[in-house]
TIKOL-41347 format. One record per residue (C-alpha): residue number from 1; residue in three letters; x, y, z. Coordinates in pm, 1 decimal. Example, Ala and Ser with C-alpha at 12.3 -4.5 7.8 and 13.67 -1.06 7.14 Angstrom:
BEGIN
{site 1, 'ALA', {1230.0, -450.0, 780.0}}
{site 2, 'SER', {1367.0, -106.0, 714.0}}
***
This chain:
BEGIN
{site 1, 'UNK', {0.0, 0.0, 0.0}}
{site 2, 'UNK', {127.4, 355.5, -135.2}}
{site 3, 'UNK', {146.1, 594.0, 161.1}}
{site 4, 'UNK', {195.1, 986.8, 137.9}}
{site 5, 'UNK', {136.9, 1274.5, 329.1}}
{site 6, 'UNK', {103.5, 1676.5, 283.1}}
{site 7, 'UNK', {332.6, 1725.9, 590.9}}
{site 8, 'UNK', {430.8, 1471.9, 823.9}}
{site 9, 'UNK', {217.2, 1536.6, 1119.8}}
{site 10, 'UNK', {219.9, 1278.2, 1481.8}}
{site 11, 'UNK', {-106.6, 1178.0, 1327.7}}
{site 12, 'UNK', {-32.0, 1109.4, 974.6}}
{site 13, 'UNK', {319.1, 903.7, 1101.7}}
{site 14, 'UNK', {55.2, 722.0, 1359.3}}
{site 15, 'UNK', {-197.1, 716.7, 1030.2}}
{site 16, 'UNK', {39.0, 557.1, 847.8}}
{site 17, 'UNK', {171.2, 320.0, 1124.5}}
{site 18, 'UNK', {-92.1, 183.9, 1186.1}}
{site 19, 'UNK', {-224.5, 131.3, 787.3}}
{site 20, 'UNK', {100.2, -74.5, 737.4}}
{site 21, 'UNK', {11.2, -317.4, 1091.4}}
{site 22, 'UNK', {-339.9, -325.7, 968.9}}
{site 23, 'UNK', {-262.5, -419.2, 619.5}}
{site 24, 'UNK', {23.3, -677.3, 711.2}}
{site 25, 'UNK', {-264.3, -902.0, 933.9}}
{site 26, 'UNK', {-565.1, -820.5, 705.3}}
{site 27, 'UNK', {-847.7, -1010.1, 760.1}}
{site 28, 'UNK', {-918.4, -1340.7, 526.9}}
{site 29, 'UNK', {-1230.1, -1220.0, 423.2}}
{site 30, 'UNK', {-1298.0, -902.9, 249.4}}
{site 31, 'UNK', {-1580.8, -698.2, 381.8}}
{site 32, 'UNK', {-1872.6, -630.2, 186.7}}
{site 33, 'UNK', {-1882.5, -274.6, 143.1}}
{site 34, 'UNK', {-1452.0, -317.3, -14.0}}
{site 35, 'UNK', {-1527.0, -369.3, -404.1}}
{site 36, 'UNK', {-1329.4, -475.2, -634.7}}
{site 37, 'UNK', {-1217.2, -106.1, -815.5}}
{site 38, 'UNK', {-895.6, -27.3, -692.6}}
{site 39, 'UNK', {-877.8, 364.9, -569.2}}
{site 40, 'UNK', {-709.9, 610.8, -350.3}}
{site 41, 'UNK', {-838.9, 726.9, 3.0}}
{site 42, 'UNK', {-753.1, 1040.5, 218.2}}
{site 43, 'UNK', {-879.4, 1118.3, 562.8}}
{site 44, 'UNK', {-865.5, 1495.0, 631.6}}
{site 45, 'UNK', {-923.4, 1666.9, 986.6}}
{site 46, 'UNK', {-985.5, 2013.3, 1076.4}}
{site 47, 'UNK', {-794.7, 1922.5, 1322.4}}
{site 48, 'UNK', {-604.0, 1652.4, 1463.8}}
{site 49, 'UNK', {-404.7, 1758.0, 1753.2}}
{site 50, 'UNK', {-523.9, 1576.7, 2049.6}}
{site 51, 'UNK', {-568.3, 1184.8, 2171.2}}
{site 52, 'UNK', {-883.6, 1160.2, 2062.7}}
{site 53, 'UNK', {-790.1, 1224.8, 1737.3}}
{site 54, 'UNK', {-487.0, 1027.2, 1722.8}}
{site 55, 'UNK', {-699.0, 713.0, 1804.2}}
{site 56, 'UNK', {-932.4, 789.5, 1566.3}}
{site 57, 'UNK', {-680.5, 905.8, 1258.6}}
{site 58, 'UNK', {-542.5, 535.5, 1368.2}}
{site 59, 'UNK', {-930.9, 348.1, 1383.6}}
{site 60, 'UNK', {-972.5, 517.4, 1048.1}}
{site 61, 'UNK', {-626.5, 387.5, 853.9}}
{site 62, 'UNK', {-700.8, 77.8, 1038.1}}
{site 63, 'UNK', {-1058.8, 16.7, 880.5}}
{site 64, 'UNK', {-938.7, 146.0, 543.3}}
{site 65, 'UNK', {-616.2, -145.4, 587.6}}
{site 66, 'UNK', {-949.1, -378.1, 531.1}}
{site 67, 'UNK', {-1022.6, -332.8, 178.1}}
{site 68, 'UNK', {-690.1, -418.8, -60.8}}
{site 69, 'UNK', {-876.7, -253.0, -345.9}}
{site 70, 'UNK', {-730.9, 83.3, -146.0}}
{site 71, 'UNK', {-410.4, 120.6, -317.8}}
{site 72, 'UNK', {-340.1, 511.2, -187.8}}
{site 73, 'UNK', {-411.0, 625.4, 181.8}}
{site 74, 'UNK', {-355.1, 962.5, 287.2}}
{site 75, 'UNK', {-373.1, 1233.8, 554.8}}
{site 76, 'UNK', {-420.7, 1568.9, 656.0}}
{site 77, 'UNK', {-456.0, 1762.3, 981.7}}
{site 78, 'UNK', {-566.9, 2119.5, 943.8}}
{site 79, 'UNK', {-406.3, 2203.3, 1244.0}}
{site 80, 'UNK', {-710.5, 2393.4, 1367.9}}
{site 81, 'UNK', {-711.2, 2667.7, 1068.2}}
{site 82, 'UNK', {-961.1, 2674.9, 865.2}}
{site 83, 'UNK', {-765.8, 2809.5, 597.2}}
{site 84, 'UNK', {-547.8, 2519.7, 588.4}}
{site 85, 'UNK', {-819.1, 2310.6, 628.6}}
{site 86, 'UNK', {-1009.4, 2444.3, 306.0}}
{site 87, 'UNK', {-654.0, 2435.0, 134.1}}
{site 88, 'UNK', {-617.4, 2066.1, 198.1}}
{site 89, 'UNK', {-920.7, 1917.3, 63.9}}
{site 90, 'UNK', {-842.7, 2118.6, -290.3}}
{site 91, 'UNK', {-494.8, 2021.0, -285.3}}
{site 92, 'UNK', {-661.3, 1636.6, -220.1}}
{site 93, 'UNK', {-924.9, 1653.0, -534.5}}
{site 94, 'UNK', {-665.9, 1846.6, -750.5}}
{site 95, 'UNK', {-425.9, 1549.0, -702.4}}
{site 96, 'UNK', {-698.8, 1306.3, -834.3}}
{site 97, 'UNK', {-786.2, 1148.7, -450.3}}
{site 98, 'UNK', {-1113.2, 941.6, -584.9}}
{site 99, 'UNK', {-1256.8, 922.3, -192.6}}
{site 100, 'UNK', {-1218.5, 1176.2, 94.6}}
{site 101, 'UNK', {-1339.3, 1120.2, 428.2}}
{site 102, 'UNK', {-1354.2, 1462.6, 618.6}}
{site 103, 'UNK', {-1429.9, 1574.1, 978.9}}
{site 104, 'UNK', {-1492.1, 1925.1, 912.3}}
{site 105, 'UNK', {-1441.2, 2083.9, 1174.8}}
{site 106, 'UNK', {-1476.0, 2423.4, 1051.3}}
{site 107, 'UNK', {-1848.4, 2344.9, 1008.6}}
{site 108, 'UNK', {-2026.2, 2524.9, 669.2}}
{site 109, 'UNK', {-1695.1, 2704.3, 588.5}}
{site 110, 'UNK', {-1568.9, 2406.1, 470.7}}
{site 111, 'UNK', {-1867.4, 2311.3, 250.7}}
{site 112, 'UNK', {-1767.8, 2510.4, -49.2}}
{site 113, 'UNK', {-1432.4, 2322.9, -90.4}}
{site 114, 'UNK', {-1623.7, 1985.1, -25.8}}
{site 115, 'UNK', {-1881.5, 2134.0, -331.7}}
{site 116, 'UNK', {-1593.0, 2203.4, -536.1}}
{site 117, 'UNK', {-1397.8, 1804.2, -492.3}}
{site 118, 'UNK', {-1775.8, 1687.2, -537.1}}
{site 119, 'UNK', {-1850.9, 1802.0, -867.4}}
{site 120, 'UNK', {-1499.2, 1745.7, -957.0}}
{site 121, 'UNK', {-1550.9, 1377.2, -920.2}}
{site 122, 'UNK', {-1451.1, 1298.3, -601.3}}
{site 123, 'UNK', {-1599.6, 1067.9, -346.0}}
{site 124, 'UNK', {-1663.4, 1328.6, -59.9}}
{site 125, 'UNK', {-1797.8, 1188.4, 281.3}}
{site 126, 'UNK', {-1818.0, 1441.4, 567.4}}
{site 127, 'UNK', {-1874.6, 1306.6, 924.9}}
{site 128, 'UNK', {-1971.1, 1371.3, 1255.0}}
{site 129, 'UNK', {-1970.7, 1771.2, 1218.4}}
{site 130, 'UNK', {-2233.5, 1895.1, 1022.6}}
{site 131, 'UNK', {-2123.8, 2088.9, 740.0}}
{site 132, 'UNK', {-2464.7, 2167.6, 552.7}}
{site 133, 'UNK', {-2564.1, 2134.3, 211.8}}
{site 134, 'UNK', {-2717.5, 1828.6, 75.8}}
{site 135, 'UNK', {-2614.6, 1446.8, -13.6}}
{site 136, 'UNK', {-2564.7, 1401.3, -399.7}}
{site 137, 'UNK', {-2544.0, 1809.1, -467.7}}
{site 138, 'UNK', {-2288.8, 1891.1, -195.2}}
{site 139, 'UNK', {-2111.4, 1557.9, -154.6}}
{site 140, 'UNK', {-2167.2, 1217.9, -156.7}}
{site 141, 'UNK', {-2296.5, 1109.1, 229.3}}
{site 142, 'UNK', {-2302.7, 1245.2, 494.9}}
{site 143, 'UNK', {-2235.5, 991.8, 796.6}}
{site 144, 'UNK', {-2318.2, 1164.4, 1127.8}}
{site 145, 'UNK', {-2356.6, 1082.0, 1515.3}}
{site 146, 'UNK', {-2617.7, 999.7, 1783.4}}
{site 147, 'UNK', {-2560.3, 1354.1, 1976.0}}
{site 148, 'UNK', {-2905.8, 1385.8, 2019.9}}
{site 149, 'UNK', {-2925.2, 1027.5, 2168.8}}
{site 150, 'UNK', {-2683.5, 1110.6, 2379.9}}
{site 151, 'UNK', {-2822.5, 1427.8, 2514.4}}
{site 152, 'UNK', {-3138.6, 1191.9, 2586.8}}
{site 153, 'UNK', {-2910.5, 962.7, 2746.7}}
{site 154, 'UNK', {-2729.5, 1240.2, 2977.3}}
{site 155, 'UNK', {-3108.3, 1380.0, 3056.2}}
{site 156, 'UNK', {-3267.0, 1030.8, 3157.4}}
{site 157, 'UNK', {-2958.6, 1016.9, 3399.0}}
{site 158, 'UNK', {-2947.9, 1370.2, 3547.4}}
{site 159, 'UNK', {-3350.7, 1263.3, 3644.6}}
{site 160, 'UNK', {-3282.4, 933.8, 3814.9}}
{site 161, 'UNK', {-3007.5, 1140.5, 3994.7}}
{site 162, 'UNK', {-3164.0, 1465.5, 4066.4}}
{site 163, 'UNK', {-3545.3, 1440.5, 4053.9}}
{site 164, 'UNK', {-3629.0, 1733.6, 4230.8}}
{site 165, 'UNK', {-3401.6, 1935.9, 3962.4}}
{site 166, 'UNK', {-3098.7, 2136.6, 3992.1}}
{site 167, 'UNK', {-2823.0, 2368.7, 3818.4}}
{site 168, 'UNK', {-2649.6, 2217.1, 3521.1}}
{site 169, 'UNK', {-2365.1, 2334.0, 3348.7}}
{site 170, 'UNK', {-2300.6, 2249.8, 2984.8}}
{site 171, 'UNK', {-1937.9, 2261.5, 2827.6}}
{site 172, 'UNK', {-1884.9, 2195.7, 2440.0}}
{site 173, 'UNK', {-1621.7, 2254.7, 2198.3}}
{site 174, 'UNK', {-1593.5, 2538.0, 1964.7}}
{site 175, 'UNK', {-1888.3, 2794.9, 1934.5}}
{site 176, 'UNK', {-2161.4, 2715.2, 1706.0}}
{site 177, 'UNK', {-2044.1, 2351.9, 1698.6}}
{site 178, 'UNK', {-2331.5, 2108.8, 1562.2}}
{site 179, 'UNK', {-2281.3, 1856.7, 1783.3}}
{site 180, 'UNK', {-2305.9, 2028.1, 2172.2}}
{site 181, 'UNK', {-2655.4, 2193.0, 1992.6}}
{site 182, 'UNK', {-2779.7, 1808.6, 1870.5}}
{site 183, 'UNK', {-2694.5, 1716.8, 2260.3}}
{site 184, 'UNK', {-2852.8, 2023.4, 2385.2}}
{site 185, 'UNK', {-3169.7, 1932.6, 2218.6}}
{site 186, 'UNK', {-3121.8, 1612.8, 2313.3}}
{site 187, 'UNK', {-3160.6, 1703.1, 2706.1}}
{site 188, 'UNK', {-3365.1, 1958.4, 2648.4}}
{site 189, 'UNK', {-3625.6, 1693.6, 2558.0}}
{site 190, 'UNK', {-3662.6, 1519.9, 2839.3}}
{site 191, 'UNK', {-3532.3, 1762.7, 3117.3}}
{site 192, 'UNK', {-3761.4, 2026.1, 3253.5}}
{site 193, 'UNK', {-3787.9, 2382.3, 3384.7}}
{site 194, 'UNK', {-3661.0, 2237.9, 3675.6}}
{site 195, 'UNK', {-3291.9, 2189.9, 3528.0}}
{site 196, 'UNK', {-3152.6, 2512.2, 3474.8}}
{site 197, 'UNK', {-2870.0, 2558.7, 3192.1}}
{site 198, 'UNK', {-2656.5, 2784.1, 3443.9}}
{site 199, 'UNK', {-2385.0, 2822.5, 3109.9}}
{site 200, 'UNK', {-2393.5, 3100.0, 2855.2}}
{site 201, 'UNK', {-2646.2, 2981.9, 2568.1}}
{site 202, 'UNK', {-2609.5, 2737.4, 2397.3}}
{site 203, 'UNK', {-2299.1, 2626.7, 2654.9}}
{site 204, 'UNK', {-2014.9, 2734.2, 2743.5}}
{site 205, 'UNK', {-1736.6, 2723.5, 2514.9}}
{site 206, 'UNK', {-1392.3, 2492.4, 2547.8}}
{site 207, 'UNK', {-1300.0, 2429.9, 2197.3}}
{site 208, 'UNK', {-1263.1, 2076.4, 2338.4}}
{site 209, 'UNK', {-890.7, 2218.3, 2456.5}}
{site 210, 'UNK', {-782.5, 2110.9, 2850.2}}
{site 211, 'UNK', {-612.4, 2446.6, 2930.6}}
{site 212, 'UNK', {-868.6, 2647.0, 2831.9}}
{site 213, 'UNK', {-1139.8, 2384.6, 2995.5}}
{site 214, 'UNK', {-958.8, 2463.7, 3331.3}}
{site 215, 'UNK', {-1026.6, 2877.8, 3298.1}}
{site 216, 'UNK', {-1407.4, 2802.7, 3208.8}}
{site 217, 'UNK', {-1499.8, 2593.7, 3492.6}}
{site 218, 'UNK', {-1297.6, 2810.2, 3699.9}}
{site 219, 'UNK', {-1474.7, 3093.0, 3615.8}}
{site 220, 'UNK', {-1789.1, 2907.5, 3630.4}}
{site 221, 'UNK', {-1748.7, 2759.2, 3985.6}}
{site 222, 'UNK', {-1689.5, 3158.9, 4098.7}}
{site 223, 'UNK', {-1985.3, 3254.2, 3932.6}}
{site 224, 'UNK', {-2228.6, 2948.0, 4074.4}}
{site 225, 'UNK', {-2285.5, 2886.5, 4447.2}}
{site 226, 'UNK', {-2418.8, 2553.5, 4350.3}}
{site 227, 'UNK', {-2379.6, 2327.5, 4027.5}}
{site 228, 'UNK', {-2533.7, 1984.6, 4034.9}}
{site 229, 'UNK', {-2430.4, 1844.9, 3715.1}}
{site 230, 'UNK', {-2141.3, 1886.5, 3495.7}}
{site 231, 'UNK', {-2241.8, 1797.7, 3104.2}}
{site 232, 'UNK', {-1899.1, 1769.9, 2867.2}}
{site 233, 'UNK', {-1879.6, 1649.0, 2567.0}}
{site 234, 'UNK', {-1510.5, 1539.1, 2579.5}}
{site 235, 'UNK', {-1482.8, 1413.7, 2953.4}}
{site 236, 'UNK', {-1138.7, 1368.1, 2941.2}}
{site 237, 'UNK', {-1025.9, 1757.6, 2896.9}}
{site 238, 'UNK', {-1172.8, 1788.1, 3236.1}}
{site 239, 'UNK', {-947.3, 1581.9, 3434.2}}
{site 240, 'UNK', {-705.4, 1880.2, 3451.8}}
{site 241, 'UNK', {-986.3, 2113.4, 3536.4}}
{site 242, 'UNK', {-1207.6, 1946.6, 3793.6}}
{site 243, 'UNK', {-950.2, 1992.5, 4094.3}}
{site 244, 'UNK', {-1043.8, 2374.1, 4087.9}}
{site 245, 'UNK', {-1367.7, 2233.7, 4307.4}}
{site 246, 'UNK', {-1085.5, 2154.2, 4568.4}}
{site 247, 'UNK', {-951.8, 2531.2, 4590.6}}
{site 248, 'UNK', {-1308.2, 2640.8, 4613.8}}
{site 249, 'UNK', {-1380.5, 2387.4, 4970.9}}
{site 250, 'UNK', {-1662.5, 2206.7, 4687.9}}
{site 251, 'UNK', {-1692.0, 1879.2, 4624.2}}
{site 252, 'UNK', {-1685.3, 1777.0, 4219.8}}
{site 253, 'UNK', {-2074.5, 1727.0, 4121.2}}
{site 254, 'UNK', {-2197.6, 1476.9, 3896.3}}
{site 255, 'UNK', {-2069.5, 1444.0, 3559.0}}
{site 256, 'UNK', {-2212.5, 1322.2, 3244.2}}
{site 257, 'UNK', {-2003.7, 1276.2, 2980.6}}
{site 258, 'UNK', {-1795.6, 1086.5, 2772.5}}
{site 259, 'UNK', {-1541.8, 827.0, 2818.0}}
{site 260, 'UNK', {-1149.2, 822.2, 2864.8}}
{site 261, 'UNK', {-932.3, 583.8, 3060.8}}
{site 262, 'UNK', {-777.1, 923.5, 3249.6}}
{site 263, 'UNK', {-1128.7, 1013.0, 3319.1}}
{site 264, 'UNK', {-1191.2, 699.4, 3476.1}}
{site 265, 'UNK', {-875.7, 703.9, 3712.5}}
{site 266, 'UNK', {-918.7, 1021.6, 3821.3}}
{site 267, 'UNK', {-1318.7, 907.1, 3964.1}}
{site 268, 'UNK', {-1185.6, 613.2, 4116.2}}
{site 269, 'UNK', {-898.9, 795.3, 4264.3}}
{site 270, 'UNK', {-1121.1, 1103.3, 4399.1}}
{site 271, 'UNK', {-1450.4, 949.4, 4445.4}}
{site 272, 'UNK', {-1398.0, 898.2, 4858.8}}
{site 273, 'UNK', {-1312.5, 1243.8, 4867.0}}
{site 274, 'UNK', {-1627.0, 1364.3, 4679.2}}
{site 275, 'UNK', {-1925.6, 1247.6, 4797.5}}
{site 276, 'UNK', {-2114.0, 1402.5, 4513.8}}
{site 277, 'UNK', {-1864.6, 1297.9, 4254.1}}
{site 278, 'UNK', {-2075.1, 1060.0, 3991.4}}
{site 279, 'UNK', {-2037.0, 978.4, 3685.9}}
{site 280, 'UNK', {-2204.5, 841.9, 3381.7}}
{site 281, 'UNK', {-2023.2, 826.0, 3010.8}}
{site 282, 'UNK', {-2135.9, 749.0, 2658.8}}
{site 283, 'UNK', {-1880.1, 600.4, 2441.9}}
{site 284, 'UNK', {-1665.1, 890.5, 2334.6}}
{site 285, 'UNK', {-1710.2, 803.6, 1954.7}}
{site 286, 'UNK', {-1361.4, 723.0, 1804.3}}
{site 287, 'UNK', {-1536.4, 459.4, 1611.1}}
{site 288, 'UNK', {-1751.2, 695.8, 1368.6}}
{site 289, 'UNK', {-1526.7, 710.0, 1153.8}}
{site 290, 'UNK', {-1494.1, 347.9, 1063.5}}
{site 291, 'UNK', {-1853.1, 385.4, 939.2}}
{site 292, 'UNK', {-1746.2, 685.5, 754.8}}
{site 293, 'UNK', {-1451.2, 478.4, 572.7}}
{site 294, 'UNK', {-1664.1, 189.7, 496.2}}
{site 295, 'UNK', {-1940.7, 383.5, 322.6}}
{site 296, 'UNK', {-1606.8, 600.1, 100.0}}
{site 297, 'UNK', {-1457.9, 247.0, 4.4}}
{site 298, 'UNK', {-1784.5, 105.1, -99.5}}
{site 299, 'UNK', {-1880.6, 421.6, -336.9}}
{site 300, 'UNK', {-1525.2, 420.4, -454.4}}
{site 301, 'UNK', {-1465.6, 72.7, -505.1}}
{site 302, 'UNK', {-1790.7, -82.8, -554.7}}
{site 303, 'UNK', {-1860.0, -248.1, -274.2}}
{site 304, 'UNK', {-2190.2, -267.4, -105.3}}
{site 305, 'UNK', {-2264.7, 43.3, 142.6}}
{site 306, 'UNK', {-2355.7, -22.2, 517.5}}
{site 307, 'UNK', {-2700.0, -38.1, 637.0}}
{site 308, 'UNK', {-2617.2, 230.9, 898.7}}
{site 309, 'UNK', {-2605.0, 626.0, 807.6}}
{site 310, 'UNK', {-2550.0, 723.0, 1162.8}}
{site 311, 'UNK', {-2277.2, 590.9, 1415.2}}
{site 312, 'UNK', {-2458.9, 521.0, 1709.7}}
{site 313, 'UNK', {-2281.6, 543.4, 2038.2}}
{site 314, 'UNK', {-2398.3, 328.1, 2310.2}}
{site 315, 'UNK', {-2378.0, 416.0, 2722.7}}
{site 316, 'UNK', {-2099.2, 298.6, 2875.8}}
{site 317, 'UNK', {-2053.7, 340.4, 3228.3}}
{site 318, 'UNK', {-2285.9, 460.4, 3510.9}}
{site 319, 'UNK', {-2129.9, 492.5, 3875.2}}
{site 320, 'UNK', {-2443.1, 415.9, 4017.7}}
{site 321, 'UNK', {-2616.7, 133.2, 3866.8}}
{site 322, 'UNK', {-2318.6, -37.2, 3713.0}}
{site 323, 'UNK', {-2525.3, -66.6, 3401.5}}
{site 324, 'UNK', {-2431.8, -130.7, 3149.2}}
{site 325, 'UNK', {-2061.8, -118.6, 3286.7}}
{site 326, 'UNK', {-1936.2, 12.3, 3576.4}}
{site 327, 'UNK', {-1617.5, 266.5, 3571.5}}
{site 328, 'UNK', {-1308.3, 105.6, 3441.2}}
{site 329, 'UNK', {-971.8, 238.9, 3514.9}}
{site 330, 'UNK', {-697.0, 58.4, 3358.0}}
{site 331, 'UNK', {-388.2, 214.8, 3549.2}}
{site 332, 'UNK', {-141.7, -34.5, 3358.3}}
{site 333, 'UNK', {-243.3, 187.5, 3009.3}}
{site 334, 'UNK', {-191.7, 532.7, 2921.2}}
{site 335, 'UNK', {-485.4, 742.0, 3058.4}}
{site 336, 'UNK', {-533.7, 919.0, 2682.2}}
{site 337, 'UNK', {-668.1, 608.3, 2533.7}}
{site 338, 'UNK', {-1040.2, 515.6, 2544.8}}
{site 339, 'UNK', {-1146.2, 164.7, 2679.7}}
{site 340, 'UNK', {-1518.2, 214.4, 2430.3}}
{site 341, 'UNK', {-1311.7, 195.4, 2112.1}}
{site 342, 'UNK', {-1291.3, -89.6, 1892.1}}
{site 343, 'UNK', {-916.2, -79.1, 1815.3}}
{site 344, 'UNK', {-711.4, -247.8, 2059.8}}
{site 345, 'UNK', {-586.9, -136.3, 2417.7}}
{site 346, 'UNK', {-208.9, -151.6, 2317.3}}
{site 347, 'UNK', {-263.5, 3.3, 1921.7}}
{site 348, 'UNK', {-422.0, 292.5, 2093.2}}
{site 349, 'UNK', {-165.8, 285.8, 2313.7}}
{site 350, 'UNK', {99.7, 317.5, 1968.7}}
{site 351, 'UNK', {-140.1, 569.1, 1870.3}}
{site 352, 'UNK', {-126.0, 820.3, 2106.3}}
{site 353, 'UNK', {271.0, 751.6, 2149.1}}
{site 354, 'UNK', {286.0, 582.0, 2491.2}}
***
């Protein structure tokens, strides 16, 4: 398999890694949606600069590894500029790429470079951030997430915890993001004027980014006499930040969330000391874009195309009921890998450099 790269990011060496372990232990079988066209595949990120990323850049040249019709793999990390970003998926359909899978993080900015590769001829497949536009005039699918499940999921909990109500504050990534407004909804369904959004509207804004995580809830807990619930979207950039309840003389409320092995540690380390300290994750989603992937190799290749459109990500641990897991803290493996992911404990562990 032909690797290449625009620049030689961590993520693109782990990218390609990881395609050349995956491809050397291939699976007998060929999966359905891998046809028999050969073609080239790029995965593109807004950007790709934390350990979430890095295990899913990895899950993604994994998945791809699959299908030996995919004779190219590439990679790109926009590093967070959206210039770059845009730049990337030209320089991707001007050098012929026949399938792009992007996680645009940029949103609708994006959208006219995605247009542009479209009509061009390219297999364009946008995930988990919604860009806008429409499949067949924008780009080819659109593969997205279950973050309105998963605000229903967080909302169910936060009643069977608090069912007289109480103050909830809401942390997402950057502003305007798609997915913390899905999971808004999401609660917002089944939580009433009881649960007060104590956050600036829609939530309050962390770019998914641990430093600046730490000054938010910082500033928060001054603000707020009382929060009951933390809601995060990324539950592991809050590891660093939820000591600040110490300085204050709080204990750390609930927290609903998603997973991360340094998440988990850190409850079962602090939970004696905070009596209030629950917590209750949804699988932190590495795993999307494998479904992304497979539907870009089958229209590129010819293969058959999943039955799924949306990656669904199921609950995975609840501190109180133990259902359907209880927290798992695996001290003997880095704390930036997460236990919900399909790829294996010790690849994610080559993934994220550890």
């Amino acid at each position: 398999m032909k690797f290449k790269a625009m620049k030689m990011t961590a993520a693109c060496a782990v990218a390609t890694l990881t395609m050349g372990l995956a491809a050397s232990t291939a699976l007998a079988q060929t999966p359905s949606w891998c046809g028999p066209n050969e073609a080239s595949l790029a995965l593109l990120d807004g950007f790709g600069g934390n350990s979430w990323r890095l295990v899913t850049t990895a899950s993604g040249a994994e998945e791809a590894a699959k299908c030996p019709s995919i004779t190219q793999y590439e990679y790109a990390d926009g590093q967070g500029d959206t210039q770059k970003a845009i730049s990337d998926i030209n320089s991707m359909a001007a050098r012929g790429i026949k399938a792009m899978v992007v996680f645009g993080d940029a949103g609708p900015a994006v959208l006219p470079a995605l247009t542009n590769a479209h009509r061009a001829g390219t297999i364009v497949v946008p995930y988990r951030v919604n860009v806008g536009g429409t499949e067949g005039e924008n780009y080819a699918k659109f593969i997205g997430s279950s973050f309105f499940e998963d605000g229903v999921s967080w909302g169910n909990w936060i009643k069977e915890i608090l069912p007289e109500g109480g103050n909830l504050l809401f942390l997402s990534g950057p502003a305007g993001n798609s997915q913390g407004t899905d999971e808004l909804a999401g609660m917002k369904s089944v939580l009433d004027d009881k649960y007060v959004f104590i956050n600036p509207e829609p939530f309050a804004v962390t770019n998914w980014d641990p430093s600046l995580t730490q000054q938010v809830l910082s500033a928060e807990i001054a603000k707020n006499d009382k929060i009951d619930v933390i809601v995060s979207d990324f539950g592991p950039s809050l590891v660093g930040a939820l000591p600040v309840f110490a300085e204050f003389g709080r204990s750390i409320p609930a927290l609903a969330t998603s997973d991360g092995n340094s998440l988990s540690c850190f409850w079962e380390e602090n939970k004696e000391a905070n009596p209030d300290f629950k917590l209750f994750t949804v699988a932190t989603g590495n795993d999307n874009v494998r479904l992304a992937v497979q539907w870009a190799v089958a229209l590129a290749t010819g293969g058959t195309p999943p039955t799924d459109e949306i990656f669904k990500a199921p609950v995975y641990e609840n501190s109180v009921s133990g259902t359907p897991n209880p927290v798992t803290c695996r001290p003997d493996l880095p704390g930036s890998i997460y236990l919900s992911a399909e790829m294996a404990d010790d690849a994610q562990a080559k993934a994220v450099g550890q």
